[in-house]
C-alpha positions in Angstrom: -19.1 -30.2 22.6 -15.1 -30.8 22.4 -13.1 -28.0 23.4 -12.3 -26.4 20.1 -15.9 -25.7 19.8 -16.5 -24.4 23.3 -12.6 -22.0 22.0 -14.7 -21.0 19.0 -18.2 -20.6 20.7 -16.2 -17.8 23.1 -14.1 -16.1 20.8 -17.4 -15.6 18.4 -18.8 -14.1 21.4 -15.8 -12.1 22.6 -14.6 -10.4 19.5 -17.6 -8.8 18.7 -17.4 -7.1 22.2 -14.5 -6.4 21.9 -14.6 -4.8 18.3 -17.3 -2.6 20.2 -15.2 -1.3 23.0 -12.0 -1.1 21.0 -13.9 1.3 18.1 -15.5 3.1 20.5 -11.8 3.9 21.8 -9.9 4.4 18.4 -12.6 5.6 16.0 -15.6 7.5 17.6 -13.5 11.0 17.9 -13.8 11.0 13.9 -16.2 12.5 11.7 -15.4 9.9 9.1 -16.7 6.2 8.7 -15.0 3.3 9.3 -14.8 2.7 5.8 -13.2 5.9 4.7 -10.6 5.7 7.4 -10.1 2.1 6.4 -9.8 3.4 2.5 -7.4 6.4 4.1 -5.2 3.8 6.0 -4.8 1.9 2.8 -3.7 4.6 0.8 -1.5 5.6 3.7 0.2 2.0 3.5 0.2 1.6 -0.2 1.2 5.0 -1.4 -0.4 6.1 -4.2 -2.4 4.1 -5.5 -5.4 2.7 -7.8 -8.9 2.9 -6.8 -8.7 -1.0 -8.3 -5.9 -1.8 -6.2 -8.4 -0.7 -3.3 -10.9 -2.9 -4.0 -8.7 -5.7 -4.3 -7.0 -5.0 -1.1 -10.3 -4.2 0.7 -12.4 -6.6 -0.4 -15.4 -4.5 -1.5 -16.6 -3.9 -5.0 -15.0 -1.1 -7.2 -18.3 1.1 -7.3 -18.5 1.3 -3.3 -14.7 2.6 -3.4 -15.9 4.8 -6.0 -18.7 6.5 -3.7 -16.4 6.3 -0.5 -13.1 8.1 -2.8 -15.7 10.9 -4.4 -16.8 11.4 -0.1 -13.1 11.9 0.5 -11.9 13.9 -2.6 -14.7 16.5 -1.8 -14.2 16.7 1.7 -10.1 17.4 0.8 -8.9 13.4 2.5 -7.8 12.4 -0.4 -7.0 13.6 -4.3 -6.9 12.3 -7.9 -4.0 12.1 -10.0 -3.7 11.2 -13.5 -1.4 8.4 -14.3 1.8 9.4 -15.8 2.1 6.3 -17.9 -1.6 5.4 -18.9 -3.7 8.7 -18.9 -6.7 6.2 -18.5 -5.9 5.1 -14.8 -6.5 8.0 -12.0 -3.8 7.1 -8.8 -5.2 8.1 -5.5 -2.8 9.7 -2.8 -3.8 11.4 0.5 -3.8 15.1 0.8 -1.9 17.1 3.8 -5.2 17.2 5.4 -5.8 13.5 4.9 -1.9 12.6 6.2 -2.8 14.5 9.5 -6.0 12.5 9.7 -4.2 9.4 9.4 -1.7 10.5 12.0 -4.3 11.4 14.6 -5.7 8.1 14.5 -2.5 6.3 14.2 -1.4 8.2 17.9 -4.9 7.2 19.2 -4.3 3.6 17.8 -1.0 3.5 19.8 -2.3 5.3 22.8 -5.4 2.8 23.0 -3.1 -0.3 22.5 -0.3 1.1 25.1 -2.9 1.8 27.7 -4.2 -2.3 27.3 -1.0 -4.0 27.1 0.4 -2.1 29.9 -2.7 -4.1 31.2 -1.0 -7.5 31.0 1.8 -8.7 32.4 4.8 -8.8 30.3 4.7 -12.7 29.4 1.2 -12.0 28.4 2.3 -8.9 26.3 4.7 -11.3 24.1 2.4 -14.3 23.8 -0.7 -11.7 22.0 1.8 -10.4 19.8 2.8 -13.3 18.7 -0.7 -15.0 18.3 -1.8 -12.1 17.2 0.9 -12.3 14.2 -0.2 -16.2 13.5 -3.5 -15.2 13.1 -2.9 -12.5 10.8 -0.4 -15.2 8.4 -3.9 -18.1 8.8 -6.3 -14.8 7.2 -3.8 -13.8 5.0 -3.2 -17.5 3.8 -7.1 -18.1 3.5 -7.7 -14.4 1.7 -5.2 -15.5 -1.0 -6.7 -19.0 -1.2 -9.8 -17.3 -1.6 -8.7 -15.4 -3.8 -7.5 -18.0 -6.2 -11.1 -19.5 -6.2 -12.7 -16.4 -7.1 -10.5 -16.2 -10.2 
């Protein structure tokens, strides 16, 4: 085995441990599923926004964003609004309720992340971030390529 295997062999065995530990410290003070905060973040990032857009953004089809958005809307997370400009499209936007939400996970996010990094020694610090940002350009890169063949 060459040693890109043996790279890839450990990181398929490391992320998932780490995806483990690392929700257990950003996401298990919630009530709410991953997928709702996920939806909630989106929102957050977007603005308002299309339950379409969603989809498109998350990856999953438009009747699960459909079951996850009626979840939020009744619980008060997130609300409806008609579209000014076509009165057939419904924007979604975050409520105050769902803003704090959003905030209280974004501190714990930061908190979690501050308490690891400070972890590392500063060279170390810089060299994740900036992996970390090539990474995120190679998914990005082969999302949009994927994308392409799906059309």
């Amino acid at each position: 085995m060459d040693r890109v295997e043996q790279i890839i062999k450990e990181i398929s065995t490391l992320m998932p441990k780490m995806a483990r530990k690392m929700h257990r410290g950003f996401l298990s003070y919630s009530k709410l599923s991953v997928s709702q905060l996920a939806i909630m973040l989106a929102i957050f990032e977007q603005g308002m926004t299309k339950a379409g857009n969603l989809s498109k953004i998350m990856g999953v089809s438009a009747p699960s964003i459909t079951g996850i958005v009626d979840r939020l809307v009744r619980a008060n997370y997130i609300k409806r609004i008609p579209d000014e400009k076509d009165r057939r499209a419904i924007n979604l936007a975050l409520t105050k309720k769902g803003q704090a939400e959003v905030k209280n996970l974004t501190r714990r996010v930061q908190g979690r992340w501050r308490s690891i990094i400070r972890g590392l020694e500063p060279k170390d610090r810089e060299m994740y971030l900036e992996i970390l940002k090539k990474i995120l350009n190679v998914l990005e890169k082969q999302n949009s390529d994927f994308d392409l063949i799906k059309e």
